[in-house]
C-alpha positions as CSV (number, residue, x, y, z in Angstrom):
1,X,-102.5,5.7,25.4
2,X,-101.4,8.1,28.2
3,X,-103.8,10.7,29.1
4,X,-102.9,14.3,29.6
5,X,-103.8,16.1,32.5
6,X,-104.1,20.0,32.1
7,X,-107.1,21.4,34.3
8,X,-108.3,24.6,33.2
9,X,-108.5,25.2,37.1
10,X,-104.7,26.0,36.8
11,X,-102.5,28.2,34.8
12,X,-101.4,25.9,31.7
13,X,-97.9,24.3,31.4
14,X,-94.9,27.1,31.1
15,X,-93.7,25.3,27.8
16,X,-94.4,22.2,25.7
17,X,-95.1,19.5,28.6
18,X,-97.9,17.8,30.5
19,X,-98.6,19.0,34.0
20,X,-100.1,15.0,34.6
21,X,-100.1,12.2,32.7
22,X,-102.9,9.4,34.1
23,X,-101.2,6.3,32.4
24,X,-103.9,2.9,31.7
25,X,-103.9,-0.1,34.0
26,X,-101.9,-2.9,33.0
27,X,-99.4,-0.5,30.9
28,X,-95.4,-1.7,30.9
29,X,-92.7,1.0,32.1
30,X,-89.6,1.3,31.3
31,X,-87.4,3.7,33.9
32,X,-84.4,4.9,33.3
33,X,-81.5,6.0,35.1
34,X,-79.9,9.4,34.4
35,X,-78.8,9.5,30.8
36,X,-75.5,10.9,30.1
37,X,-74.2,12.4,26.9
38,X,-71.6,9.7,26.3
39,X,-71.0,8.2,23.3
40,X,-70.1,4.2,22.9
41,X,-66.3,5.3,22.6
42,X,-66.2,6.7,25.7
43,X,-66.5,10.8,24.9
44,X,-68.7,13.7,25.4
45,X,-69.4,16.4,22.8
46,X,-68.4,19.7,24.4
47,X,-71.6,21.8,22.7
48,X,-74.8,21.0,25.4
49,X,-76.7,21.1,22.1
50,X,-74.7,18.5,20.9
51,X,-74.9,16.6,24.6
52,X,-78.8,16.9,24.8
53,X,-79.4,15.3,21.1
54,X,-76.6,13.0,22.4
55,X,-78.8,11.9,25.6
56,X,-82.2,11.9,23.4
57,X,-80.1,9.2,21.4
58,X,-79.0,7.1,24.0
59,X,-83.1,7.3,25.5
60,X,-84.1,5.9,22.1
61,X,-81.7,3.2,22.3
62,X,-82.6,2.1,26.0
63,X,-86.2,2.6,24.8
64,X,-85.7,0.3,22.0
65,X,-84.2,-2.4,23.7
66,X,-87.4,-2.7,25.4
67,X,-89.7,-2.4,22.9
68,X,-90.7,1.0,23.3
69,X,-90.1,4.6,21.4
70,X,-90.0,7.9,22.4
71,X,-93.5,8.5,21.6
72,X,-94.0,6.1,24.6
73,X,-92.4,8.9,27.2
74,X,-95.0,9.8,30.2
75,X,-92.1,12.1,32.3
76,X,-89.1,13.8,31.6
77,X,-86.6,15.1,34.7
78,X,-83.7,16.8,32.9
79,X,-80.8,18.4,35.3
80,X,-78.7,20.9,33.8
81,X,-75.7,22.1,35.0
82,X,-76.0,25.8,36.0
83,X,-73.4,28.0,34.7
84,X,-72.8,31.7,33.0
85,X,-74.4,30.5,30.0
86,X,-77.4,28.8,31.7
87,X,-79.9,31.7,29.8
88,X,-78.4,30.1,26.8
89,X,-78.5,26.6,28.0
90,X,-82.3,26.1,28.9
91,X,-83.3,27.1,25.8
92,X,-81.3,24.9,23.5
93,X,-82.1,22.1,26.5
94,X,-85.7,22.1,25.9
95,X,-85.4,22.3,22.0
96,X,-84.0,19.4,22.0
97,X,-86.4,17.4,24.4
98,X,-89.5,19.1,22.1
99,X,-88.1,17.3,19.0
100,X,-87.2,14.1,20.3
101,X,-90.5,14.0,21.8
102,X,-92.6,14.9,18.3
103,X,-95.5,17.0,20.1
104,X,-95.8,14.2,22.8
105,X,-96.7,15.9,26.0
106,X,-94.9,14.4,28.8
107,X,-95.0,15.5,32.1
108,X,-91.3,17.9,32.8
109,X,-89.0,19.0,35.4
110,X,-86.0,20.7,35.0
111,X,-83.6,21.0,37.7
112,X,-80.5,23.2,37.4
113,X,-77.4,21.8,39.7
114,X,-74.1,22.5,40.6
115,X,-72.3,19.7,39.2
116,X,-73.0,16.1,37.6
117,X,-70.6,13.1,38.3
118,X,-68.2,14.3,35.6
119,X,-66.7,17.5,34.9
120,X,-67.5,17.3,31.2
121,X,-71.4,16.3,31.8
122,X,-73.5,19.3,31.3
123,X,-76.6,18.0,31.3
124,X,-78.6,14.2,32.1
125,X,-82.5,13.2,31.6
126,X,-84.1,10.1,33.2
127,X,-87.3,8.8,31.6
128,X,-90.3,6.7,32.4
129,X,-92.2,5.6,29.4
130,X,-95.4,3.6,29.3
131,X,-97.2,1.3,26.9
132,X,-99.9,-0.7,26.7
């Protein structure tokens, strides 16, 4: 549905993402806000391997309740908390975005910050997703 946009005029994308994505007219999107790695009972896994699969879960589930999937994602922002382990960090970060995402090239940004609105937050991804 979504077209990728990767001229050749440019140097290709530095990982498994979309530098554009044209999306059809008349497609629905779904936004979201950042998406926190809390669970329904409150907590938040300590591993940021366990927090990102934690966040790609709640995205399904916001996805879902409007009708859409992950396969529907057009752009990814992902802020991650940077910290003596960030070279460990990104890596995990983005392995988890490339599975939840099943080959779908969406266009990326990851931000590294100081600090998220909770202490225990290491990480949070908003979403737009598009369907026709």
């Amino acid at each position: 549905m979504a077209k990728v946009l990767n001229p050749s005029s440019i140097a290709a994308p530095a990982a498994a993402y979309a530098h554009g994505v044209e999306v059809p007219a008349n497609a629905r999107l779904i936004v979201t806000s950042g998406v926190v790695p809390t669970r329904t009972d409150g907590t938040t896994p300590n591993d940021i391997g366990d927090q990102a699969a934690l966040v790609w879960h709640n995205i399904s589930a916001i996805l879902a309740e409007g009708k859409m999937s992950l396969t529907d994602v057009i752009s990814v922002t992902t802020y991650v908390v940077a910290s003596p382990t960030l070279h460990i960090d990104l890596p995990v970060v983005m392995r988890e975005r490339d599975a939840a995402l099943q080959g779908v090239l969406a266009a990326s940004t990851l931000v590294t910050v100081p600090a998220l609105a909770r202490p225990e937050w290491k990480m949070e991804i908003s979403v737009i997703a598009a369907k026709s």
